[in-house]
mmCIF file of the N, C-alpha and C atoms, coordinates in Angstrom:
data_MODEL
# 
_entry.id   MODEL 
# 
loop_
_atom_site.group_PDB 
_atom_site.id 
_atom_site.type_symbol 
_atom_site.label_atom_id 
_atom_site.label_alt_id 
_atom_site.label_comp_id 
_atom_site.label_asym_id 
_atom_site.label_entity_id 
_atom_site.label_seq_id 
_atom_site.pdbx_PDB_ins_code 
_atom_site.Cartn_x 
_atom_site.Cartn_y 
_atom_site.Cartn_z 
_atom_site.occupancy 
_atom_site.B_iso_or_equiv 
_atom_site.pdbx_formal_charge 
_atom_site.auth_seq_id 
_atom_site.auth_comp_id 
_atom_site.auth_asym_id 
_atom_site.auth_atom_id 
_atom_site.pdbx_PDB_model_num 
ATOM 1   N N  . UNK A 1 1  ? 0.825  -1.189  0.000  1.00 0.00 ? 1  UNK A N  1 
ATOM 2   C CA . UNK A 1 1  ? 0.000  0.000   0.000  1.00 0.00 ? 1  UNK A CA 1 
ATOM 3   C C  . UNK A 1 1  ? 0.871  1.256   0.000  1.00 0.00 ? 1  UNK A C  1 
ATOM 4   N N  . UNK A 1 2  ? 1.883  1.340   0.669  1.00 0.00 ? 2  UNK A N  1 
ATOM 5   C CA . UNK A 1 2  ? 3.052  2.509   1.311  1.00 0.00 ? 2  UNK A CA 1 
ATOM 6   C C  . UNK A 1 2  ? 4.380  1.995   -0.232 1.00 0.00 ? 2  UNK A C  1 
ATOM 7   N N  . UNK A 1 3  ? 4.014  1.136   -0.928 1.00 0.00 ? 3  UNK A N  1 
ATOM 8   C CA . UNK A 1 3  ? 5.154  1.640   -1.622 1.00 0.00 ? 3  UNK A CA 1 
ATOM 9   C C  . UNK A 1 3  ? 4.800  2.177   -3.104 1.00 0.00 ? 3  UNK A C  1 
ATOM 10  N N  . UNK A 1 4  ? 4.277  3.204   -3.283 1.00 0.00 ? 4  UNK A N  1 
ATOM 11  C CA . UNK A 1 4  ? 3.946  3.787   -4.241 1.00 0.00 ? 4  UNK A CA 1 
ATOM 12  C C  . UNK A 1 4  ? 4.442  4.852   -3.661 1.00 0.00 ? 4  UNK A C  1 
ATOM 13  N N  . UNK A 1 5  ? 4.511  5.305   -2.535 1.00 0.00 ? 5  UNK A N  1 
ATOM 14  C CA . UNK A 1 5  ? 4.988  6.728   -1.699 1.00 0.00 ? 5  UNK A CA 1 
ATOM 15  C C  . UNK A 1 5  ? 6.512  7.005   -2.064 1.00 0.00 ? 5  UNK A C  1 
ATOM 16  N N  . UNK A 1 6  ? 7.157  7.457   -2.250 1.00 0.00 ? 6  UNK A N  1 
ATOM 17  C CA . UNK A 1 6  ? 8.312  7.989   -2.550 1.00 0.00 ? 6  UNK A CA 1 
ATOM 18  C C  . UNK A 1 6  ? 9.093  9.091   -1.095 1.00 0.00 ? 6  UNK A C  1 
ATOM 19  N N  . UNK A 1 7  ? 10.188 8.867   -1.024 1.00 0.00 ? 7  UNK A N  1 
ATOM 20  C CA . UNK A 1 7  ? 10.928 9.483   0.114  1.00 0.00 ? 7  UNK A CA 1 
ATOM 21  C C  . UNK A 1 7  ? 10.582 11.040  0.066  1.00 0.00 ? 7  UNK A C  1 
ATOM 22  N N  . UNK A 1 8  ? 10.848 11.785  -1.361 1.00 0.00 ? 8  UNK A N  1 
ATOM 23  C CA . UNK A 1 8  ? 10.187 13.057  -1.820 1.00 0.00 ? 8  UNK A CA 1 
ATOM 24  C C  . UNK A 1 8  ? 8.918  13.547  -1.642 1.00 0.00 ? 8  UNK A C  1 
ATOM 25  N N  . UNK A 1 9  ? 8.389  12.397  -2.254 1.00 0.00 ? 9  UNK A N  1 
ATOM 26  C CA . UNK A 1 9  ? 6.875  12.634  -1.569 1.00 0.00 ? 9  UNK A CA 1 
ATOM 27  C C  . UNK A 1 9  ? 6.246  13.287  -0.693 1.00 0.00 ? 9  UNK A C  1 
ATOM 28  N N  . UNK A 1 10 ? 7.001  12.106  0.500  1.00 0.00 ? 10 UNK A N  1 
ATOM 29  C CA . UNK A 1 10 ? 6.640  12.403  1.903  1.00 0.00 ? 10 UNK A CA 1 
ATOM 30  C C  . UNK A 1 10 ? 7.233  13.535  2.358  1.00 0.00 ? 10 UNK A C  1 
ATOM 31  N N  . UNK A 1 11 ? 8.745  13.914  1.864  1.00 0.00 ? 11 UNK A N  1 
ATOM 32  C CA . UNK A 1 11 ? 9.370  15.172  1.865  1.00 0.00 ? 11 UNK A CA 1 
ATOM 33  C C  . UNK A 1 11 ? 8.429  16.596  1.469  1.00 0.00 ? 11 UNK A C  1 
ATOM 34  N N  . UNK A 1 12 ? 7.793  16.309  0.296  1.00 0.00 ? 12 UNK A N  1 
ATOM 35  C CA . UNK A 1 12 ? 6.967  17.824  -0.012 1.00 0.00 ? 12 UNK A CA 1 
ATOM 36  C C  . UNK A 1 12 ? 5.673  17.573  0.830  1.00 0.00 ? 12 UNK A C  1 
ATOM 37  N N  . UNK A 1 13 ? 4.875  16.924  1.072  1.00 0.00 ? 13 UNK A N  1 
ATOM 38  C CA . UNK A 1 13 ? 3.954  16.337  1.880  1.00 0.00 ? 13 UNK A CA 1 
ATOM 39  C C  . UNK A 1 13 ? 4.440  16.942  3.284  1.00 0.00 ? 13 UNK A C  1 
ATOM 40  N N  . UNK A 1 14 ? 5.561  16.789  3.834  1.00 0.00 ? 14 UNK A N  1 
ATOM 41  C CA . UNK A 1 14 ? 5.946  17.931  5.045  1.00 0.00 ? 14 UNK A CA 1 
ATOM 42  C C  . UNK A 1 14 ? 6.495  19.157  4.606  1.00 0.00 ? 14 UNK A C  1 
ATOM 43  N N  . UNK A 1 15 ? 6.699  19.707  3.801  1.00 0.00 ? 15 UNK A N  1 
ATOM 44  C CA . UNK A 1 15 ? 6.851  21.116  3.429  1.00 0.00 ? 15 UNK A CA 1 
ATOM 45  C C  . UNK A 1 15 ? 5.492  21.494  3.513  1.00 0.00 ? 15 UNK A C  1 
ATOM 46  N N  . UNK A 1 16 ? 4.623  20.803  2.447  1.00 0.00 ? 16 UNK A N  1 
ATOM 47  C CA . UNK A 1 16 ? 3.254  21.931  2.424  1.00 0.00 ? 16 UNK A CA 1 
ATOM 48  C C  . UNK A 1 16 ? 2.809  21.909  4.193  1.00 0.00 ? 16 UNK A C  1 
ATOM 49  N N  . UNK A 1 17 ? 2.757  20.886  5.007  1.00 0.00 ? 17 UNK A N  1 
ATOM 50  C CA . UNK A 1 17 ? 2.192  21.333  6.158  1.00 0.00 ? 17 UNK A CA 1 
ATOM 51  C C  . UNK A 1 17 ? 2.869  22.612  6.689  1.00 0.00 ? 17 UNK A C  1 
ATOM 52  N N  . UNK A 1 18 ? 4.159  22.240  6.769  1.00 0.00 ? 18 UNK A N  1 
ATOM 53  C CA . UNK A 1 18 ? 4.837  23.403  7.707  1.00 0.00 ? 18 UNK A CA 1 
ATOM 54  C C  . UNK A 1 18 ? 4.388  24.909  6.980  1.00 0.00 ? 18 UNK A C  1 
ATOM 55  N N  . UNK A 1 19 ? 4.353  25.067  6.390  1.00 0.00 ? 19 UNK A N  1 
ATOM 56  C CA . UNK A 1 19 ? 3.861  26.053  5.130  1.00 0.00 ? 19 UNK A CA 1 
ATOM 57  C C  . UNK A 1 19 ? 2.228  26.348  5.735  1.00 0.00 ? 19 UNK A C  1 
ATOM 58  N N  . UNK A 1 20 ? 1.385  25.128  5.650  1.00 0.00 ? 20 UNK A N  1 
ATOM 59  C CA . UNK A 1 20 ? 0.057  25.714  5.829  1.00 0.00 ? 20 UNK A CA 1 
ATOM 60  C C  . UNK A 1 20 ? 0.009  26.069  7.111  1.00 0.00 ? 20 UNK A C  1 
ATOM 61  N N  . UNK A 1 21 ? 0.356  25.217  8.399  1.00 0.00 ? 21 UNK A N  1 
ATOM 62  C CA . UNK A 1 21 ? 0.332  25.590  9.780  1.00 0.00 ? 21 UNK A CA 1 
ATOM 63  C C  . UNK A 1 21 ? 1.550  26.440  10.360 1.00 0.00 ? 21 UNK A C  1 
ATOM 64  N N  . UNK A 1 22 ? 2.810  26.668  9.715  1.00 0.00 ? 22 UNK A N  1 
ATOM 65  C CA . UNK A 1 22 ? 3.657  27.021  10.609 1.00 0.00 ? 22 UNK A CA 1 
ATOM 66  C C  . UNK A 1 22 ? 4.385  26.174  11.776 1.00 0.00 ? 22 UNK A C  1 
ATOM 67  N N  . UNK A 1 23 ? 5.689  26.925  11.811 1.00 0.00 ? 23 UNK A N  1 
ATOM 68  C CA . UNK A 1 23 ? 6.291  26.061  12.877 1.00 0.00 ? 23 UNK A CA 1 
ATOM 69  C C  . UNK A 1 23 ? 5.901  25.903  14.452 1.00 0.00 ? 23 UNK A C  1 
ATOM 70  N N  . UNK A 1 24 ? 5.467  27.503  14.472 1.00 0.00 ? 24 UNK A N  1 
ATOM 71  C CA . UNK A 1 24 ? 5.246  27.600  15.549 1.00 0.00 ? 24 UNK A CA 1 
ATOM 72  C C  . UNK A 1 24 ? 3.824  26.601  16.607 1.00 0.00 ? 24 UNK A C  1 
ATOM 73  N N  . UNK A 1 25 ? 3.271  26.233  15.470 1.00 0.00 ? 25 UNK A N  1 
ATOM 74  C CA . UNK A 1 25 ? 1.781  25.865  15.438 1.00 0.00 ? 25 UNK A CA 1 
ATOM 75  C C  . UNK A 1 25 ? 2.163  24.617  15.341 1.00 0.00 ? 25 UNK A C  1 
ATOM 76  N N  . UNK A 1 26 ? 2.745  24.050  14.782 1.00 0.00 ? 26 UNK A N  1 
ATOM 77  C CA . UNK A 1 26 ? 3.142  22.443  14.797 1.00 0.00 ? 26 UNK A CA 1 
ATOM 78  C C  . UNK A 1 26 ? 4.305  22.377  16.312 1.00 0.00 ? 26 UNK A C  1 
ATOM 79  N N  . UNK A 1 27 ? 4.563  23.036  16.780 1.00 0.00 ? 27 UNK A N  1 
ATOM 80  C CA . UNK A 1 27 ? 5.669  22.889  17.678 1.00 0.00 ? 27 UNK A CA 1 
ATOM 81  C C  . UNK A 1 27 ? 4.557  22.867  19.369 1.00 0.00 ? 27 UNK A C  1 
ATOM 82  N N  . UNK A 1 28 ? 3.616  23.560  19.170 1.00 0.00 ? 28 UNK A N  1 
ATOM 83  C CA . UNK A 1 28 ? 2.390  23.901  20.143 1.00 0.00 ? 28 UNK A CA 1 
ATOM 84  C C  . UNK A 1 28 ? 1.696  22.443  19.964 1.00 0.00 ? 28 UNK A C  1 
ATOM 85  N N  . UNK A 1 29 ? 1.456  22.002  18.806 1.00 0.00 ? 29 UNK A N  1 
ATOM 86  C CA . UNK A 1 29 ? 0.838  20.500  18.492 1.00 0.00 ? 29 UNK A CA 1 
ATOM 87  C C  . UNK A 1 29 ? 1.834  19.243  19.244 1.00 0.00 ? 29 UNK A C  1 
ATOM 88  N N  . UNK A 1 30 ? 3.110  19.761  19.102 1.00 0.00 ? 30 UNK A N  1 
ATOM 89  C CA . UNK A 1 30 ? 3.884  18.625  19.172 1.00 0.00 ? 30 UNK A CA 1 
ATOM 90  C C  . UNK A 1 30 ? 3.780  18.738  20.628 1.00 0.00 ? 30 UNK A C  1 
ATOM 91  N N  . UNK A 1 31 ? 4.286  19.925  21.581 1.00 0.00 ? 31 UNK A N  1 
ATOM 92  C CA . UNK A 1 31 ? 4.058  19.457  22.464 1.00 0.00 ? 31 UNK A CA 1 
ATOM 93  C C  . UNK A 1 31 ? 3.168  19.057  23.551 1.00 0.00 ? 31 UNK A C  1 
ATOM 94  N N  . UNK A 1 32 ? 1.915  19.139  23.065 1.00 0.00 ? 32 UNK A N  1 
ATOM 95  C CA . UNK A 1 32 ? 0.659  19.163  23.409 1.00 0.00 ? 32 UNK A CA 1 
ATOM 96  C C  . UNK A 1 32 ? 0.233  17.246  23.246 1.00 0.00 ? 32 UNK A C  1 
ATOM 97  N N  . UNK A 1 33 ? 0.696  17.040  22.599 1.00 0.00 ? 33 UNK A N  1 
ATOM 98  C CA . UNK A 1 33 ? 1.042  15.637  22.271 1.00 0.00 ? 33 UNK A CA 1 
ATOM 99  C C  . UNK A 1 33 ? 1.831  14.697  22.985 1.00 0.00 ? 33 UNK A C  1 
ATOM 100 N N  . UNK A 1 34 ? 2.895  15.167  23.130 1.00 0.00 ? 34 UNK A N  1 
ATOM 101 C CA . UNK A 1 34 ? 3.617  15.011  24.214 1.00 0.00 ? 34 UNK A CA 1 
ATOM 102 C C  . UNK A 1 34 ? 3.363  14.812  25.605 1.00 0.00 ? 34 UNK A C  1 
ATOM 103 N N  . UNK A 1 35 ? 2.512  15.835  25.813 1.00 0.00 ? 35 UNK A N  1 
ATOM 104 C CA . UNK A 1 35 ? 1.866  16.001  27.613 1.00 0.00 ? 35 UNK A CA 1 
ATOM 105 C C  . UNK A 1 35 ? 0.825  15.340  27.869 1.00 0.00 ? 35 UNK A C  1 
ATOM 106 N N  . UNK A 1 36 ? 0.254  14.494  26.609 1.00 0.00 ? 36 UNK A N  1 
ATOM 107 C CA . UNK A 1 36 ? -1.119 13.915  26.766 1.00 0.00 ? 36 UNK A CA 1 
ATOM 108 C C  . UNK A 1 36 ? -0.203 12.264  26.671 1.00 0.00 ? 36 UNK A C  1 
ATOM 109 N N  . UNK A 1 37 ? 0.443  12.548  26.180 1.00 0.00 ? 37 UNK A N  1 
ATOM 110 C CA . UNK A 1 37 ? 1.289  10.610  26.102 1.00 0.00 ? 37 UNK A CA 1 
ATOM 111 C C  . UNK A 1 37 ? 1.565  10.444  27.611 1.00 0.00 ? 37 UNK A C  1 
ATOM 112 N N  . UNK A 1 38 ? 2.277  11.183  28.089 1.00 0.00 ? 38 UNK A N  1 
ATOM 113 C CA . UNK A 1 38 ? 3.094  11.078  29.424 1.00 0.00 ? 38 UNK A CA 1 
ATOM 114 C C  . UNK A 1 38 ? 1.752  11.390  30.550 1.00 0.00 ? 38 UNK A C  1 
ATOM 115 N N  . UNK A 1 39 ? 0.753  12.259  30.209 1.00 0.00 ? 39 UNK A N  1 
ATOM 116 C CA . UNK A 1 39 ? -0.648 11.885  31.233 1.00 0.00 ? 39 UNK A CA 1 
ATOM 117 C C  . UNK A 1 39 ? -1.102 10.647  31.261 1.00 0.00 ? 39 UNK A C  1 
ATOM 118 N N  . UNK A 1 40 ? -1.059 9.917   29.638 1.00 0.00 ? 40 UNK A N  1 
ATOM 119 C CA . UNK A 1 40 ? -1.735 8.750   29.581 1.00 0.00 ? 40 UNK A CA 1 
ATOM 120 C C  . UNK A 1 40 ? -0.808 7.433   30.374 1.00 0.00 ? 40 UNK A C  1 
ATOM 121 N N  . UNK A 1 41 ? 0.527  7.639   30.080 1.00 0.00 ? 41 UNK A N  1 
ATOM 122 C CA . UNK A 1 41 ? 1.471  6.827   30.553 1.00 0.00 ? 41 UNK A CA 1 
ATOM 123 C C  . UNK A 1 41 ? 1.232  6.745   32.147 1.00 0.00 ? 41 UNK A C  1 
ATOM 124 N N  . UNK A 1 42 ? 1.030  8.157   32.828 1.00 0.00 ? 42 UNK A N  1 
ATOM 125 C CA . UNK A 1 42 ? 1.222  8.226   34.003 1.00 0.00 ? 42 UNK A CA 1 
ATOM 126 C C  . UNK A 1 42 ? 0.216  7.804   34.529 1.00 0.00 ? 42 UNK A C  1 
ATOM 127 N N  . UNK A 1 43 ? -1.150 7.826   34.372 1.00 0.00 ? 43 UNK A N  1 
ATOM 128 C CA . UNK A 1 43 ? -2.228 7.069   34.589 1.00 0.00 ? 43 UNK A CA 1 
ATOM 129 C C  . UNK A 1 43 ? -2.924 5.950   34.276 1.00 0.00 ? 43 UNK A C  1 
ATOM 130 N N  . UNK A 1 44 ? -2.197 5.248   33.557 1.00 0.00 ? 44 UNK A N  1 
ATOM 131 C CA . UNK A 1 44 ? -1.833 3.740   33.075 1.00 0.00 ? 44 UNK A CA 1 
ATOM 132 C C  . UNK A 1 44 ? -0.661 3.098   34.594 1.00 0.00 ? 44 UNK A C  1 
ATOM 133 N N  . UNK A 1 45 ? 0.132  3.617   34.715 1.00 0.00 ? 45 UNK A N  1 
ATOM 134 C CA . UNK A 1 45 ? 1.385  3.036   35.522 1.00 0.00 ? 45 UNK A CA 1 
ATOM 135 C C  . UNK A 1 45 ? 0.528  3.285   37.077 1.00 0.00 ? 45 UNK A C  1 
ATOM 136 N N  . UNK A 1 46 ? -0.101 4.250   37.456 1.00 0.00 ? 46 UNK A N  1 
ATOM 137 C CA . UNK A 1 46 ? -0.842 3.877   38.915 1.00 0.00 ? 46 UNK A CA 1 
ATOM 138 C C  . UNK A 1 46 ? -2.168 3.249   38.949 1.00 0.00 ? 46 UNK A C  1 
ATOM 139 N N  . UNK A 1 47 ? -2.564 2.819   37.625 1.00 0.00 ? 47 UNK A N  1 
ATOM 140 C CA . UNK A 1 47 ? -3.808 2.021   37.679 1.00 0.00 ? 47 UNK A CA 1 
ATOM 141 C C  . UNK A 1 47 ? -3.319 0.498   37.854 1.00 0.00 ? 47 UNK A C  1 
ATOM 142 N N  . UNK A 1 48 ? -2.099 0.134   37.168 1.00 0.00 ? 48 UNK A N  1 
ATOM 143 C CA . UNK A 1 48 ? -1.436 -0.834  37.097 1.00 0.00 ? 48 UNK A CA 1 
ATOM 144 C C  . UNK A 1 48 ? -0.960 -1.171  38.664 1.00 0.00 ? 48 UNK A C  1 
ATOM 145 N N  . UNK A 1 49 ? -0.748 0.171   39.524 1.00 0.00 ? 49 UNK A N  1 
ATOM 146 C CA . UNK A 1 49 ? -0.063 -0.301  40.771 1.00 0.00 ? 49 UNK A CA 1 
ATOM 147 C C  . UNK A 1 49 ? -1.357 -0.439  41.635 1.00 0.00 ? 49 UNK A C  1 
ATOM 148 N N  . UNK A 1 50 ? -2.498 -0.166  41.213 1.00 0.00 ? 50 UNK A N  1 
ATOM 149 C CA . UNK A 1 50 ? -3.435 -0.026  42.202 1.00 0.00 ? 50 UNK A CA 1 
ATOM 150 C C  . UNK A 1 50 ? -3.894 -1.455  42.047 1.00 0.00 ? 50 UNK A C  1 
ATOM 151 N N  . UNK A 1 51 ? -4.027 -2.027  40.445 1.00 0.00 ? 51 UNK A N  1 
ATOM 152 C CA . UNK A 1 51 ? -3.922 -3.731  40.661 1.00 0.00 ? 51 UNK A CA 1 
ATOM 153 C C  . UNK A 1 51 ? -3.622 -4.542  41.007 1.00 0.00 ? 51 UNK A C  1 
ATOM 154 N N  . UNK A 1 52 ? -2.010 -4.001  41.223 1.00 0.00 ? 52 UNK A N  1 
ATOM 155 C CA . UNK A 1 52 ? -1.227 -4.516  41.946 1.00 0.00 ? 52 UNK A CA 1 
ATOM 156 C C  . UNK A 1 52 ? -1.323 -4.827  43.597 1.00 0.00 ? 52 UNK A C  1 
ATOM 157 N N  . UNK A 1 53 ? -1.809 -3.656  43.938 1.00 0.00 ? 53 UNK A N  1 
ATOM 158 C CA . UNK A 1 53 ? -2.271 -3.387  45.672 1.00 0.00 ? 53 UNK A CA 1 
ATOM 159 C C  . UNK A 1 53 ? -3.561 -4.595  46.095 1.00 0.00 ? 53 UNK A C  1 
ATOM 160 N N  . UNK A 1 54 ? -4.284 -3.749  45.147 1.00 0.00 ? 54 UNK A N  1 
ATOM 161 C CA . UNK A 1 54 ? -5.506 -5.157  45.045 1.00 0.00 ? 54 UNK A CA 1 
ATOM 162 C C  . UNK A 1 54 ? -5.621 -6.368  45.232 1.00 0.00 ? 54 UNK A C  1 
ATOM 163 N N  . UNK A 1 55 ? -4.642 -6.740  44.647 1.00 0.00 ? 55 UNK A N  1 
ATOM 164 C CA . UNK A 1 55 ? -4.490 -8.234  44.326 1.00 0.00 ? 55 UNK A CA 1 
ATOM 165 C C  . UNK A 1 55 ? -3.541 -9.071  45.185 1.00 0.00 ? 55 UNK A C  1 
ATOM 166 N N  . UNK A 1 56 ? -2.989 -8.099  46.096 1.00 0.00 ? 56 UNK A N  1 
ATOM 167 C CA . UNK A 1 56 ? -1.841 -8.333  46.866 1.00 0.00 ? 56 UNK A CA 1 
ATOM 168 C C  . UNK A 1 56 ? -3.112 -8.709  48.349 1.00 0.00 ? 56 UNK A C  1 
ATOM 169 N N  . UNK A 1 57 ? -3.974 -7.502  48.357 1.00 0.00 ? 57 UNK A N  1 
ATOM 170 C CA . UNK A 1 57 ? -4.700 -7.586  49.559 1.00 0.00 ? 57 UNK A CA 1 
ATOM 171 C C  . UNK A 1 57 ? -5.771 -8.593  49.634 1.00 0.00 ? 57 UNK A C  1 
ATOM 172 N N  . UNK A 1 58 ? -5.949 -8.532  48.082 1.00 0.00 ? 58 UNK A N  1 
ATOM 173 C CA . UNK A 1 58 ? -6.946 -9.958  48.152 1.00 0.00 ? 58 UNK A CA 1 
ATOM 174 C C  . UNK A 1 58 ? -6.693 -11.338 48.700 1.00 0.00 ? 58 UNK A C  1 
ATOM 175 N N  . UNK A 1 59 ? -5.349 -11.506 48.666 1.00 0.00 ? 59 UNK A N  1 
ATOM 176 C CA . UNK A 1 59 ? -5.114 -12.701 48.502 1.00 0.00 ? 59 UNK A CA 1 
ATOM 177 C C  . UNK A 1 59 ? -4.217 -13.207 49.996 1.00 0.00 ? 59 UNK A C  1 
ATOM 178 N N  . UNK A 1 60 ? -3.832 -12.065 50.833 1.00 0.00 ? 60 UNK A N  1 
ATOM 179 C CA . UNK A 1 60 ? -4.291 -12.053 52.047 1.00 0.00 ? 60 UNK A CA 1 
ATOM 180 C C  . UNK A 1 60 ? -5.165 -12.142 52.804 1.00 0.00 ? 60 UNK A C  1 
ATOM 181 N N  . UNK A 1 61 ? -6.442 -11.760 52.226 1.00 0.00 ? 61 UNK A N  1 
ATOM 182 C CA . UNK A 1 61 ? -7.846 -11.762 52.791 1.00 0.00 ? 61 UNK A CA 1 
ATOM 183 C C  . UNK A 1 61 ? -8.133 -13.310 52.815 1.00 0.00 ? 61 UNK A C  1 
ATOM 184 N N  . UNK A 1 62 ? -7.562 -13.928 51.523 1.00 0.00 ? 62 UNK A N  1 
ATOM 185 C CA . UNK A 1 62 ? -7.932 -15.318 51.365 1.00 0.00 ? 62 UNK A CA 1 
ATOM 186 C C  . UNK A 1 62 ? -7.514 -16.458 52.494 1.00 0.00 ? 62 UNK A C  1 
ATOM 187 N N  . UNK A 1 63 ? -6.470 -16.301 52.475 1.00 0.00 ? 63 UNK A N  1 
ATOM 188 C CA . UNK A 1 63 ? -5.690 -16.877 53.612 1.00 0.00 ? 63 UNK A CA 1 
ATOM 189 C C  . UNK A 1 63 ? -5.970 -16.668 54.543 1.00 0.00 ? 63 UNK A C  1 
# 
């Protein structure tokens, strides 16, 4: 599907963006992107520990 695309291609394909939005505006995107990965990461990793807690206490309860 992707090899009809050409390295150029994709090269003018990022010129016209930077062109239509600007750097500054893609740089506001990028890091906005950024802060939502590392929210998602960070609230993934204490849901994971709260399973962890859970499952730890459960299984004390059992015993």
């Amino acid at each position: 599907m992707l090899s009809g695309i050409s390295p150029w291609s994709i090269l003018l394909i990022l010129i016209i963006i930077v062109v239509l939005f600007g750097t500054k505006k893609l740089r506001n995107v990028g890091s906005d992107l950024g802060a939502a990965i590392k929210s998602f990461k960070k609230s993934s990793k204490e849901e994971s520990e709260d399973n962890i807690i859970d499952s730890k206490s459960s299984s004390k309860d059992k015993k």
